[in-house]
N, C-alpha and C positions, 0 to 999 in steps of 0.2 A: 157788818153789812155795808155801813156807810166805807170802811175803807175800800173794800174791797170796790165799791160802785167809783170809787174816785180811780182805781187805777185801769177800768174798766175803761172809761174815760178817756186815760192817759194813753191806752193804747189807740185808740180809734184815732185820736189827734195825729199820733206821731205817723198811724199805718196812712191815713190823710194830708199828711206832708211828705212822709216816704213816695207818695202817689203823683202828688203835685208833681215834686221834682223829677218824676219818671215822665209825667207828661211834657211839662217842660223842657225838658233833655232832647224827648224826641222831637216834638214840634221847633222849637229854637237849636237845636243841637247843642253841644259843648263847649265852651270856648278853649282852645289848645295853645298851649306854652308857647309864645313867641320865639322862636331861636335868638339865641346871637347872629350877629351879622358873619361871624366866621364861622358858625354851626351852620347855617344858612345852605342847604343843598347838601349837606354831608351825610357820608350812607356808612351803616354799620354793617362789615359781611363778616358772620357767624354761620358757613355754612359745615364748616368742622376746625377755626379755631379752640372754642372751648372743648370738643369732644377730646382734642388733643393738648388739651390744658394751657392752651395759650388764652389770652385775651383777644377779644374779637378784635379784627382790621379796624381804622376808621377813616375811610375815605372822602377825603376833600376836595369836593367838586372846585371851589373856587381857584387853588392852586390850577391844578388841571386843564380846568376851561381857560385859564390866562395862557396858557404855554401850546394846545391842541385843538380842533376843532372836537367837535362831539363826535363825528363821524368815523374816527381813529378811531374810538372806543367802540361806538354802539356799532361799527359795519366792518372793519375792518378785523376790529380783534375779538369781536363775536359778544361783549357783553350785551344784556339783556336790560330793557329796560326799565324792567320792573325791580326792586331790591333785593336780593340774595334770591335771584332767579337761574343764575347763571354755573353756580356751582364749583366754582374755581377751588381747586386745591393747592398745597403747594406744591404737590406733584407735578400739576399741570404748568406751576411759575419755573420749577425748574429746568422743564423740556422747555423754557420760551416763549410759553402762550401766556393770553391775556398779561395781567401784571408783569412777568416775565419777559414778555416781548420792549419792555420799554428797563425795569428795571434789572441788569444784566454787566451792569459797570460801564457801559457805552454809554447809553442815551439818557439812563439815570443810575441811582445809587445802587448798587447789587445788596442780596441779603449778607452778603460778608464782604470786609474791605478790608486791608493793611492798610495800619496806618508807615509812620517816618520811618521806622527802626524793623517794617517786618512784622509787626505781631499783628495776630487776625482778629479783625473787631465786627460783631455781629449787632445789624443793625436792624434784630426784628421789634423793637419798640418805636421803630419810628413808622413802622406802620400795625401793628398790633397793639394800639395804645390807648383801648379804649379802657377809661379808668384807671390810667396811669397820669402822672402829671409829667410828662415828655416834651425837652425845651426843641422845639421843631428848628431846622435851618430857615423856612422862610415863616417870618412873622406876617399874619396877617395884614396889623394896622400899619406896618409899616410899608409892607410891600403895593398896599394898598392907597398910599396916603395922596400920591399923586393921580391918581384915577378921577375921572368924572363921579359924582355923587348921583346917589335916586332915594328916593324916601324909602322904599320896600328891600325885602331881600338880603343880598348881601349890603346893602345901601350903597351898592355898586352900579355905574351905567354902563354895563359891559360891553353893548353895541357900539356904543359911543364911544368909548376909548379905543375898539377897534378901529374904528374910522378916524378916528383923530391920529392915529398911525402909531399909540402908545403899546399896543399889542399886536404881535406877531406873530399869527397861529400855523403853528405845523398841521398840514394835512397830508402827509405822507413818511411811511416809517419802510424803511431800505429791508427788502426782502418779503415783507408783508404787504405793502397794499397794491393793491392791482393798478397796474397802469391806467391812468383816469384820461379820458377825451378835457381841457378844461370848460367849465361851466360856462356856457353862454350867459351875460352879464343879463339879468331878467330884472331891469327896470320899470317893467310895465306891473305896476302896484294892482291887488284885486279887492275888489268893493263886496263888503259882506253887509248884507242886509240886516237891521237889529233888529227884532221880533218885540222886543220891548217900547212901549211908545213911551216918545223922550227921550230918546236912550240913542244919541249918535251913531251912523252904520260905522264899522268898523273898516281899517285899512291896513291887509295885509302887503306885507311889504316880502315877494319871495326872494328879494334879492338878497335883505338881510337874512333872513330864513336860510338861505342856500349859501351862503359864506360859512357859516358854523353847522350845517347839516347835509350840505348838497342836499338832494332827491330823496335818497333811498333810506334813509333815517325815516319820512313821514310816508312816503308813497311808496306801496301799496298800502300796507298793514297797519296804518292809525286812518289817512284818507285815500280814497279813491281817487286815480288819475283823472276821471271823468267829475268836472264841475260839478256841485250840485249831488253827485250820487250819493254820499255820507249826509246824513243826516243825524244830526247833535244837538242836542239842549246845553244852555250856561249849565245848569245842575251836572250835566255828562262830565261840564270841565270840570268844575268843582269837586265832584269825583274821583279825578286824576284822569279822565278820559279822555282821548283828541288832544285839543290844545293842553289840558292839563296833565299830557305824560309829561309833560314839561315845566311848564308856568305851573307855579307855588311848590318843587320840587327843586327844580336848580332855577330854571329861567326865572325872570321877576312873576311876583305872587301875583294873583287877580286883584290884591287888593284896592290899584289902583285903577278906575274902570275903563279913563282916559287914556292912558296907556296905548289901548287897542280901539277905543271907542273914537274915534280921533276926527273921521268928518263930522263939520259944520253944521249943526241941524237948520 
């Protein structure tokens, strides 16, 4: 009797700590695996890789965003912002579209190459490499090692090295992107109010915004042309919503608040 009353016991305990930690989870949330600095903004697209018994793609935003603007990809060549939204096959890389419009043997490495002597070398591990150990052509740390630093992220100051003239972003791919009017230079910074008390208003800067996105990346479909009409909460970013389809996905994480919180209180 007495055993039995002790494991009686032993359950209430554990079903009372099992509960704790439910509560806690939800009220504090999770804490989630820091990436590496080259993991940092990298997307796995699995959207018929493994049905066709390959290993999922692994897409490295960091390459990418050094060499393109964002706007190549998310308007030009139709992907989607959200991860394995977009459906690409490699049907679709064959006729040229998305992935295929850049990797083709021109603009980048094609799925098949000769090498010196003629013989055809296929090079679908260097991007179907997920859980493969594949020695890549561009090393991160290295490619990286002259870049301005940031604490977050890729521990990259990607804006910064843009302006410092260390990158050189193509925003236009020959036969695909539609002939652009160029961007009027938009200097005039906009003052976002913090709702938080203490907490510096924020200064958006659309100029840096529209070098790596032009317009139509954010407007319409994340904000409203009209000032003021979208309405957002911090929590909506931290979501991935509004500013965070971006920030803590490729762009620097929220973790730093000063980042954006930048006027003087």
């Amino acid at each position: 009797m007495a055993l039995n009353m002790k494991y009686r016991i032993l359950l209430v305990c554990l079903s009372l700590a099992a509960f704790a930690a439910f509560v806690s989870a939800e009220e504090f949330g999770v804490k989630k695996k820091t990436p590496k600095s080259y993991e940092f903004g990298n997307v796995v697209m699995n959207n018929s890789s493994e049905k066709n018994g390959r290993a999922p793609v692994v897409f490295n935003h960091w390459l990418h965003r050094a060499l393109y603007t964002c706007r190549v990809c998310h308007v030009d060549l139709g992907f989607g912002m959200q991860e394995n939204s977009t459906g690409v096959t490699m049907d679709d890389n064959n006729k040229g579209l998305y992935c295929g419009a850049c990797h083709n043997g021109k603009e980048a490495f094609a799925p098949e190459t000769k090498n010196i002597i003629g013989s055809v070398v296929k090079n679908c591990d260097r991007c179907h490499s997920s859980g493969k150990k594949v020695k890549f052509e561009k090393d991160f740390s290295e490619f990286t090692k002259n870049l301005p630093r940031a604490k977050f992220g890729n521990k990259v100051d990607w804006i910064q090295a843009e302006e410092n003239g260390l990158l050189h972003l193509k925003d236009h791919l020959a036969g695909i992107t539609n002939t652009r009017k160029p961007i009027a230079a938009m200097t005039k910074d906009t003052e976002l109010k913090s709702r938080q008390v203490g907490m510096p208003d924020i200064i958006f800067s659309h100029q840096k915004h529209s070098i790596w996105n032009g317009c139509e990346l954010c407007h319409p479909e994340i904000f409203g042309v009209k000032r003021g009409a979208t309405k957002y909460t911090m929590q909506d970013i931290f979501n991935g919503k509004f500013c965070g389809a971006c920030h803590g996905k490729v762009a620097f994480p929220n973790t730093d608040c000063r980042l954006c919180h930048t006027k003087e209180v």
